[in-house]
SERORO-395998 format. One record per residue: z, x, y of N, C-alpha, C in turn; residue in three letters. Coordinates in nm, 2 decimals, always signed. Example, Ala and Ser with C-alpha at 12.3 -4.5 7.8 and 13.67 -1.06 7.14 Angstrom:
<rs>
nz = +0.78, nx = +1.32, ny = -0.57, caz = +0.78, cax = +1.23, cay = -0.45, cz = +0.78, cx = +1.32, cy = -0.33, type = ALA
nz = +0.71, nx = +1.28, ny = -0.22, caz = +0.71, cax = +1.37, cay = -0.11, cz = +0.79, cx = +1.29, cy = +0.00, type = SER
</rs>
This chain:
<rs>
nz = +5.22, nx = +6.90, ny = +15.02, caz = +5.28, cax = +6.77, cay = +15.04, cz = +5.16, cx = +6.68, cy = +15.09, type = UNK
nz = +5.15, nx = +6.57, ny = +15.06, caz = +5.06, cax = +6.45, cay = +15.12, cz = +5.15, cx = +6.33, cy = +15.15, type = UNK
nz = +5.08, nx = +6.28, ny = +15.28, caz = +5.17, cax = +6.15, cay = +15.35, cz = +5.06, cx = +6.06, cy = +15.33, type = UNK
nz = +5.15, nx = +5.97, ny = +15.35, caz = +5.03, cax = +5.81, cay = +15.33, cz = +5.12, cx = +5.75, cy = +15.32, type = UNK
nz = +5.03, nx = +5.56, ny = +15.32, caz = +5.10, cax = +5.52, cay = +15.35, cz = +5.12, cx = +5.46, cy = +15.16, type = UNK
nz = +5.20, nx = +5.40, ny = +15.12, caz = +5.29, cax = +5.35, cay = +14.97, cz = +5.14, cx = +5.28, cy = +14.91, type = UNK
nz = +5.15, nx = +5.35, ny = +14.79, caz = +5.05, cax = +5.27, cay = +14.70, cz = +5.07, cx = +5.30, cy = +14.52, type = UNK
nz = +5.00, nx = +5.20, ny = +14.49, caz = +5.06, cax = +5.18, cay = +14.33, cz = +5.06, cx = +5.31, cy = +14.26, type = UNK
nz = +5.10, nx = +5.33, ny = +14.14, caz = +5.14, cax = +5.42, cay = +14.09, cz = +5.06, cx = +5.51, cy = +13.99, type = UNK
nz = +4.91, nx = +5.38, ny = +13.96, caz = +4.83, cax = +5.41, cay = +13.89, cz = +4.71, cx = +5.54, cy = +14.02, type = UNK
nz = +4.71, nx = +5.48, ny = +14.11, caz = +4.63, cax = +5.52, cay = +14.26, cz = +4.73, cx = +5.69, cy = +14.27, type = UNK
nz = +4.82, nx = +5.69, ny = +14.29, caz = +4.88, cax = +5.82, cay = +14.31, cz = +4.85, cx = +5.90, cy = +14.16, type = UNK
nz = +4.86, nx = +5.84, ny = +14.05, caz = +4.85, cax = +5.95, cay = +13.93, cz = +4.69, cx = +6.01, cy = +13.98, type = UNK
nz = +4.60, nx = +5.92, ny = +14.01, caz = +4.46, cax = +6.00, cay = +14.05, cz = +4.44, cx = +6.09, cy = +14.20, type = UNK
nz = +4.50, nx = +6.04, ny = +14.29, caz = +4.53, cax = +6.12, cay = +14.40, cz = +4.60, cx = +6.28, cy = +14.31, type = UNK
nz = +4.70, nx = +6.30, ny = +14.24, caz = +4.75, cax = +6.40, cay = +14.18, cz = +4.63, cx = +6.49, cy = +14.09, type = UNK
nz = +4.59, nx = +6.43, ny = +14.00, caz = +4.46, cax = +6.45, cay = +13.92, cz = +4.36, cx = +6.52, cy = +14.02, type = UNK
nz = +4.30, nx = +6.45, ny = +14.08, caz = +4.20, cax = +6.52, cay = +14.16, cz = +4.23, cx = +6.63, cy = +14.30, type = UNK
nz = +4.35, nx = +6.62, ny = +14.32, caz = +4.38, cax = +6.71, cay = +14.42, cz = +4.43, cx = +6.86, cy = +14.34, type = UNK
nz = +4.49, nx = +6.84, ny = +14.25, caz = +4.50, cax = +6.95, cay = +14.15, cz = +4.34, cx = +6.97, cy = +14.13, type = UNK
nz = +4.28, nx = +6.95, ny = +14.06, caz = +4.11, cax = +6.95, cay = +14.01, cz = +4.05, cx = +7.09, cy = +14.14, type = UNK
nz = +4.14, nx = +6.96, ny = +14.25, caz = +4.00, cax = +7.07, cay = +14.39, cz = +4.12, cx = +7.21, cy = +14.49, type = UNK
nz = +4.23, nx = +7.17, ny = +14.41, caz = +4.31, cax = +7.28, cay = +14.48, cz = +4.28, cx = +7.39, cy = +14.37, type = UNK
nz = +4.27, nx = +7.39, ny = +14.25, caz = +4.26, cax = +7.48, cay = +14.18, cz = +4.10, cx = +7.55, cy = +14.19, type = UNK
nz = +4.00, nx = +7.46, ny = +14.20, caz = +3.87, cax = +7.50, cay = +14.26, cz = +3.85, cx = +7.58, cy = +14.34, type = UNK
nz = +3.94, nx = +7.54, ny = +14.47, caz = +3.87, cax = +7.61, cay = +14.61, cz = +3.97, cx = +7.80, cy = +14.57, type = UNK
nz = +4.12, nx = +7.72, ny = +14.51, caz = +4.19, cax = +7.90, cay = +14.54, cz = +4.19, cx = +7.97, cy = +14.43, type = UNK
nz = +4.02, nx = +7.95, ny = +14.34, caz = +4.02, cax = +8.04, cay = +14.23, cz = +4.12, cx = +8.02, cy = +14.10, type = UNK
nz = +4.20, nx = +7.93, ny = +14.05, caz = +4.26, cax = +7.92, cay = +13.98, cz = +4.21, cx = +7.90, cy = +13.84, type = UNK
nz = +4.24, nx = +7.93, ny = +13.72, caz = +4.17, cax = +7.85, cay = +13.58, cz = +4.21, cx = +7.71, cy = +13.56, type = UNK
nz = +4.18, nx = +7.62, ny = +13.53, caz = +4.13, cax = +7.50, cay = +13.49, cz = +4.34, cx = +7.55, cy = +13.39, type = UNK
nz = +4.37, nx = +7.63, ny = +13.36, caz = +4.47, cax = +7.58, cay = +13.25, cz = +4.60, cx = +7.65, cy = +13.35, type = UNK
nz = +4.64, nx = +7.68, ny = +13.43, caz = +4.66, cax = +7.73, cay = +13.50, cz = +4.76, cx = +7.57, cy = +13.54, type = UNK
nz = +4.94, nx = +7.67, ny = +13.52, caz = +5.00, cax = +7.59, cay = +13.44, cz = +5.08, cx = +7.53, cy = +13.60, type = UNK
nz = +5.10, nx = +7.50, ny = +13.67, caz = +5.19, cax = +7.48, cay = +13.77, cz = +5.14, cx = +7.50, cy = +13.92, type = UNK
nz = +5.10, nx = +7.35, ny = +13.95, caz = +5.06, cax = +7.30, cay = +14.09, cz = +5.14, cx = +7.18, cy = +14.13, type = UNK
nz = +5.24, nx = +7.18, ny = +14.22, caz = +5.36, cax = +7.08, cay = +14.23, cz = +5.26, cx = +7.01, cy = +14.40, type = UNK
nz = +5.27, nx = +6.88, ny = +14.38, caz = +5.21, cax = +6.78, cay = +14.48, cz = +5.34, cx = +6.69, cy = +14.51, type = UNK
nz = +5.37, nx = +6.70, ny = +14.64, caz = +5.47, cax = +6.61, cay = +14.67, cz = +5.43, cx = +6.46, cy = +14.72, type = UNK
nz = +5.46, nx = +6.38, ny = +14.70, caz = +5.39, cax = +6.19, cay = +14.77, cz = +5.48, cx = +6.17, cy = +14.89, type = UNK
nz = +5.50, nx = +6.18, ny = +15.00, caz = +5.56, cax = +6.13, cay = +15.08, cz = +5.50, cx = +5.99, cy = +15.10, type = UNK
nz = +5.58, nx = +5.84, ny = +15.13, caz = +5.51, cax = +5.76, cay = +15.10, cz = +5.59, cx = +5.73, cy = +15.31, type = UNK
nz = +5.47, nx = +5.67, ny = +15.35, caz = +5.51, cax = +5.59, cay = +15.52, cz = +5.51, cx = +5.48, cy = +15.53, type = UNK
nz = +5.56, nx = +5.40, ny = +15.58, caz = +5.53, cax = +5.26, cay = +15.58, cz = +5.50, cx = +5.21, cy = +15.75, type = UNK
nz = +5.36, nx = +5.15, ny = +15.78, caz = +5.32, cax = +5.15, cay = +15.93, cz = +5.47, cx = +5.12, cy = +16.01, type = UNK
nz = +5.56, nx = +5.11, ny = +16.01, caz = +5.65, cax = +5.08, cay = +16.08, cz = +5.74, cx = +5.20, cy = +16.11, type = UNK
nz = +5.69, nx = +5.23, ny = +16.03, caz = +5.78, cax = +5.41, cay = +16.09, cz = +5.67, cx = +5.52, cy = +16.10, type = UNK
nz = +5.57, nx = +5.53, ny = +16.17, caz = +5.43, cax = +5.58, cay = +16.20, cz = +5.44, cx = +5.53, cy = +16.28, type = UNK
nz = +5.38, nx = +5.68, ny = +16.38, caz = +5.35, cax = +5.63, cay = +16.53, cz = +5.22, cx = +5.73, cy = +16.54, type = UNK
nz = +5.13, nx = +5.69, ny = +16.64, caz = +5.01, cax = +5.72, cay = +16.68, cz = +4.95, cx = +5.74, cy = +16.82, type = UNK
nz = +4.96, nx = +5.82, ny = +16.90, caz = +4.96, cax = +5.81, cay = +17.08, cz = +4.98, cx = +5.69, cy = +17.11, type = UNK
nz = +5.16, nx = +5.72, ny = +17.10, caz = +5.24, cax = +5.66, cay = +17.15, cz = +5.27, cx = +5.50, cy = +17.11, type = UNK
nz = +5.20, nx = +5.50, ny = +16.98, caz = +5.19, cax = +5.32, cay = +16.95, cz = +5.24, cx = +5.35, cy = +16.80, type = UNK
nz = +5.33, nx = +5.27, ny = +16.74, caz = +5.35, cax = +5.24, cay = +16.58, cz = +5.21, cx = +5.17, cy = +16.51, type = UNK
nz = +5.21, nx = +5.23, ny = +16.40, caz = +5.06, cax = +5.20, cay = +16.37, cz = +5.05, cx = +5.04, cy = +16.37, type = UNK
nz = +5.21, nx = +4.99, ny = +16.30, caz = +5.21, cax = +4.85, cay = +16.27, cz = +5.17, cx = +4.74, cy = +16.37, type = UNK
nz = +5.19, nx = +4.77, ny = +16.51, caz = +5.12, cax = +4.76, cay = +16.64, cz = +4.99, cx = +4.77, cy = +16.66, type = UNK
nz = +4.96, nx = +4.89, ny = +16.61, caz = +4.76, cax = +4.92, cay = +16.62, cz = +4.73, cx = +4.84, cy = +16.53, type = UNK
nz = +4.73, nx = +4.81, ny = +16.40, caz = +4.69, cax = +4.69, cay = +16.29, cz = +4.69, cx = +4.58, cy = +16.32, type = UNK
nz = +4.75, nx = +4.53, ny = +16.41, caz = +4.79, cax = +4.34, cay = +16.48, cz = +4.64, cx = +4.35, cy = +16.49, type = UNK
nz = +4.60, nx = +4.43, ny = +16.59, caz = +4.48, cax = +4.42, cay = +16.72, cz = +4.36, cx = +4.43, cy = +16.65, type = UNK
</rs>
């Protein structure tokens, strides 16, 4: 699963693309090697908190 914060749809197909690319790299897998499931959890600064501050708060400053 990956968190972040919401972004276009084109930007996540390559987030998917390349994280498959380097997950299958590092744990030995073949290049054809049929089923690597990536979840998007998407955040939005206002429900993110960070020692004790919402980020949307840290962003003002």
């Amino acid at each position: 699963m990956i968190e972040g914060p919401p972004r276009d749809v084109e930007t996540k197909r390559k987030l998917v693309k390349q994280f498959t690319k380097i997950f299958k790299e590092i744990y030995g897998y073949p290049e054809d090697f049929p089923h690597i499931s990536i979840i998007i959890r998407e955040n939005t600064p206002e429900n993110v908190g960070a020692n004790g501050e919402l980020l949307v708060d840290r962003f003002k400053k």
